[in-house]
C-alpha positions in Angstrom: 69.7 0.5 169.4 69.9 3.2 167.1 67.8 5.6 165.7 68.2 8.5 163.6 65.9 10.4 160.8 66.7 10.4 157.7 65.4 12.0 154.0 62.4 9.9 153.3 63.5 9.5 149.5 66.8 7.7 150.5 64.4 5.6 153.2 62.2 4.2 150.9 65.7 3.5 148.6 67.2 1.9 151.2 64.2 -0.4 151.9 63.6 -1.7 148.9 67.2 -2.4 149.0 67.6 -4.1 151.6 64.3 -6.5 151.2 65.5 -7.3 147.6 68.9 -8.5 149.1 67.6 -10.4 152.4 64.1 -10.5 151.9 60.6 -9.4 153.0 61.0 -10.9 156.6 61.7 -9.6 159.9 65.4 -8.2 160.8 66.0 -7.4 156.4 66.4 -3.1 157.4 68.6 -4.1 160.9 71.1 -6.7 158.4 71.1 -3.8 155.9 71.8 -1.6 158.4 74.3 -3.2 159.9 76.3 -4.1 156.4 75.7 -0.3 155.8 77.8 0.0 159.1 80.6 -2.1 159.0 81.4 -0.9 155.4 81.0 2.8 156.2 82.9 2.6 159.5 86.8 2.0 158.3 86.1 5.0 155.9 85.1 6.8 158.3 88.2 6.2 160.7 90.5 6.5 157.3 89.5 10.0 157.2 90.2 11.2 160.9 87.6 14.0 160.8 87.2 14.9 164.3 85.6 18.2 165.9 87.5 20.6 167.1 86.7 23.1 169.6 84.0 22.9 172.5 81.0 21.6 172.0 79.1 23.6 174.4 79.9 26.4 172.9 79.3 24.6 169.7 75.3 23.7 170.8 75.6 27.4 172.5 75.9 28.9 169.0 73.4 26.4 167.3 71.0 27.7 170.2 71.2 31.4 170.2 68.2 32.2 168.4 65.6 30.1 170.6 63.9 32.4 173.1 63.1 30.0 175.6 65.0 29.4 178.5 65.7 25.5 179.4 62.6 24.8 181.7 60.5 25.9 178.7 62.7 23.7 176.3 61.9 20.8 178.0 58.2 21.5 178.9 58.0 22.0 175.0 60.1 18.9 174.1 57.8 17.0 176.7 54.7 18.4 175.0 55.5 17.2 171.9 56.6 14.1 172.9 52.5 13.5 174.4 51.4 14.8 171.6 53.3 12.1 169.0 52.1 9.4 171.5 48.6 10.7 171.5 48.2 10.6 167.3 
């Protein structure tokens, strides 16, 4: 399963999309999806972008201006997690 957020502008394009081409029924975003996929995938091998470096460093830098150690990260990440569920 995947998820991921994306711009709400190119979600709704992409729904309408996909229900025009397989329907208003059940599993139309996941075969969209999926087409999406397969077709982005061998472009995305032909270019051979990969990241260099080390990625701890990398989420290290990305990081550096939070002022919360991790115990308070996750408290916080676990609050807002209650709080989603709760709305």
């Amino acid at each position: 399963m995947i998820r991921a957020k994306i711009d709400r502008r190119l979600e709704r394009r992409f729904r309408e999309l996909a229900m025009r081409r397989f329907g208003y029924g059940k599993g139309a975003l996941s075969r969209a999806a999926e087409e999406a996929i397969l077709r982005w995938i061998p472009v995305a091998e032909e270019e051979e972008v990969f990241f260099e470096g080390d990625p701890v460093e990398a989420i290290d830098g990305i990081l550096s201006d939070v002022d919360l150690d991790s115990v308070e990260l996750q408290h916080l990440a676990r609050d807002i997690g209650a709080s989603k569920v709760l709305e």
